[in-house]
N, C-alpha and C positions, 0 to 999 in steps of 0.2 A: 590608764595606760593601755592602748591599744595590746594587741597578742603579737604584730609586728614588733612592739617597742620593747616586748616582754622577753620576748626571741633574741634581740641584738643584744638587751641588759645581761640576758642569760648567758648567753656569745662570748659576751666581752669579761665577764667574770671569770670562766671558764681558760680564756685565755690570759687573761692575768693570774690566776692560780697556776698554768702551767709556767709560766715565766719565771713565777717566783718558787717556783720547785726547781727549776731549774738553775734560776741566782743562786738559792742556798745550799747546792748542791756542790756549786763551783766555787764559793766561798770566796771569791774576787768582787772586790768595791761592792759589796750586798748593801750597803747603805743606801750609797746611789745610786744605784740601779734599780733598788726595789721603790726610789721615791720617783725617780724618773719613770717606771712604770706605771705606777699608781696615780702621777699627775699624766699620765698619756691616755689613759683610763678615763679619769675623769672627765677629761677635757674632750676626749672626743665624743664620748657620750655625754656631754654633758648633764653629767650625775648631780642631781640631790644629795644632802649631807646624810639623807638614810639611805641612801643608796653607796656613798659612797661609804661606811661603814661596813654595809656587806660586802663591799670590794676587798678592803678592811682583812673581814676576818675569810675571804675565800684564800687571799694571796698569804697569809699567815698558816693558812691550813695549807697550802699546797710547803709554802717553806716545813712543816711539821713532816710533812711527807717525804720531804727530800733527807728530814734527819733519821727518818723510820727506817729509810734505805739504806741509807750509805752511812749513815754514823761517823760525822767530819771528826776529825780529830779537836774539834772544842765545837761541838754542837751548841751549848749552851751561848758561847758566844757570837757564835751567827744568828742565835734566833733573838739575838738582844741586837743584833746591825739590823733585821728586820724590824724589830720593834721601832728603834730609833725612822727607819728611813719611811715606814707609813706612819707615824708622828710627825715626822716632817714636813710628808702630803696631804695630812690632816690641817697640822699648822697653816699650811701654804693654801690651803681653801678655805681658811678659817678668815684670813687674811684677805684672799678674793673676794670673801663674800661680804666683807665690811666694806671695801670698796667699792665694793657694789652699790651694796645698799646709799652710800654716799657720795655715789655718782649720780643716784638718780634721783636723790633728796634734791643734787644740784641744778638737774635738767626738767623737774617737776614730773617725770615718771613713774605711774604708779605700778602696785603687782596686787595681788589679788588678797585679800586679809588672810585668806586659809592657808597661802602659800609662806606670807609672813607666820603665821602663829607657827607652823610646820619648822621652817626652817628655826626660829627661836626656842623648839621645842626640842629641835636638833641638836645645837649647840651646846642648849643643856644639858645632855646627856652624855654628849662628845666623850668627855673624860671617863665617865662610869662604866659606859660601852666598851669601849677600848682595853679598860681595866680588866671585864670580865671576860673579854674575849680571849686577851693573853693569859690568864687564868687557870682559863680550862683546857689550850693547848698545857701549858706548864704543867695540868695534873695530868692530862693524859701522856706526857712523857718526862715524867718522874725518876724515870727507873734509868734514862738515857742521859739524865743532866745532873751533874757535881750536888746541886745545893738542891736537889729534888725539885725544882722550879722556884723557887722564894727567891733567888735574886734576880730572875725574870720578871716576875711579878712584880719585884720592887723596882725594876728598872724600866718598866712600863710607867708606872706612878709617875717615879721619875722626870721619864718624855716627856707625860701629860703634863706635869708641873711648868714644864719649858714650855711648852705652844698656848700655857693658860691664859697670858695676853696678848694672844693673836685672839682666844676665842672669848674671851671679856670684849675685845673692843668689839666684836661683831656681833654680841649682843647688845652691848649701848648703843651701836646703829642703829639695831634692827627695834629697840627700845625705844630711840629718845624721841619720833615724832608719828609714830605710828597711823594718825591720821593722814599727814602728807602723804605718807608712803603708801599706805593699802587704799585700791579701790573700787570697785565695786565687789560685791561678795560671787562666790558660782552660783550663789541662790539668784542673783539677776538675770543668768538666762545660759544655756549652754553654746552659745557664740561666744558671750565676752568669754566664759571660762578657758576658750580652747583657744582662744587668741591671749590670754593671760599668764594662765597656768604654768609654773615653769620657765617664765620669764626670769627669775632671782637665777636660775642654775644657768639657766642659758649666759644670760650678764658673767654669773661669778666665772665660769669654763670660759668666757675671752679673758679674765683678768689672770688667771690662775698660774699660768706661764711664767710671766714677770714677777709674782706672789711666789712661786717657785723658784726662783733663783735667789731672790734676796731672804729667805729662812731655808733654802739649799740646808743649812747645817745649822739650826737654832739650838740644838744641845749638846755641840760640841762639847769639850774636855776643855776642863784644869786648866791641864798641863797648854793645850793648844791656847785658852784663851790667853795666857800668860805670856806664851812665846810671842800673840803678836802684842800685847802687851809693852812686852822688851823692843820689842821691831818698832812700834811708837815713839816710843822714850828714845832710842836711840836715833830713831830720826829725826825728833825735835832738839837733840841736843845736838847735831851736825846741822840742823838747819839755824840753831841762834850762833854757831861756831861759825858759820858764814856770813851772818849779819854780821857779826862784829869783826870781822876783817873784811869785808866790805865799809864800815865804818873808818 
């Protein structure tokens, strides 16, 4: 990565930490807005999955910052709408990047083998990362949250548990034909590398948008999945109440 690309990444981190100190500061839809930010991040920078991780934990420390100040009256549970809504944008790039991968298996598009191992090496880790990131905000602000961090903690696991098969299926893409997909190595020459390199984030940052709306809320609640649950039921049973008085 250039010192130019190093400078933007840095840039744009910096601004998404102040954003999200400023969501959890105001304590208004911190869900979505911290996922909306974090896919707007992405996507413009078209971040790598370890990159997008340090987005990750900068926008989580800046939320840590806004509860260090101002102390919301349920700190603990805005930094658990944080948790939830970069789990979201986690999910929602996990998702990107299998259709990625599975666009280009279909256009016969290759990317470069090290970009694949990287990314596959990413995914794997997705959950652990996350875990230990919210972690260590949780111990360092113990003393400010009810359960001393441990239902933070658990409700990290949580997330990860929900986005697990967004980021399962994007390793059996990036798994199941690994030939097709990877091609030439950087060792063949540093033209193809800079014409390749970076192709998977670039592809996955178009898909990411639409991957973002449709896991918008993939760990919602209970309670929510229940009510449209009931919303269902009672629309199929008004819609056979019509069939048969139409009969």
């Amino acid at each position: 990565m250039s010192e130019q690309a190093k400078k933007s990444e840095q840039q744009a981190g910096e601004e998404a930490r102040s954003k999200a100190e400023q969501i959890a500061a105001s304590g208004r839809d911190v869900r979505d807005r911290i996922r909306k930010t974090f896919v707007d991040v992405v996507e413009k920078g078209k971040l790598d999955l370890d990159q997008m991780q340090t987005t990750a934990r900068r926008m989580f420390d800046g939320a840590a910052e806004a509860v260090r100040r101002s102390v919301p009256d349920d700190p603990e549970g805005v930094l658990k709408d944080v948790t939830r809504g970069l789990a979201d944008g986690l999910g929602s790039a996990a998702s990107a990047t299998r259709s990625a991968l599975s666009n280009a298996a279909e256009k016969g598009q290759k990317f470069t083998r090290e970009e694949l191992d990287r990314t596959t090496k990413a995914l794997s880790n997705i959950e652990k990362q996350f875990v230990e990131t919210v972690s260590g905000i949780a111990g360092d602000l113990r003393d400010q949250l009810k359960t001393q961090g441990n239902d933070l903690i658990e409700h990290a696991k949580k997330a990860m548990a929900d986005i697990r098969p967004a980021i399962e299926g994007a390793l059996k893409a990036a798994r199941q034909d690994p030939i097709k997909l990877a091609g030439e190595t950087v060792k063949a020459g540093v033209e193809a590398s800079r014409q390749t390199v970076g192709v998977l984030a670039q592809a996955m940052a178009g898909l990411l948008r639409g991957a973002g709306d449709v896991l918008a809320h993939v760990g919602d609640s209970v309670e929510g999945s229940s009510a449209s649950g009931e919303k269902e039921t009672k629309g199929k049973k008004q819609e056979g109440q019509g069939q048969g008085k139409s009969k």
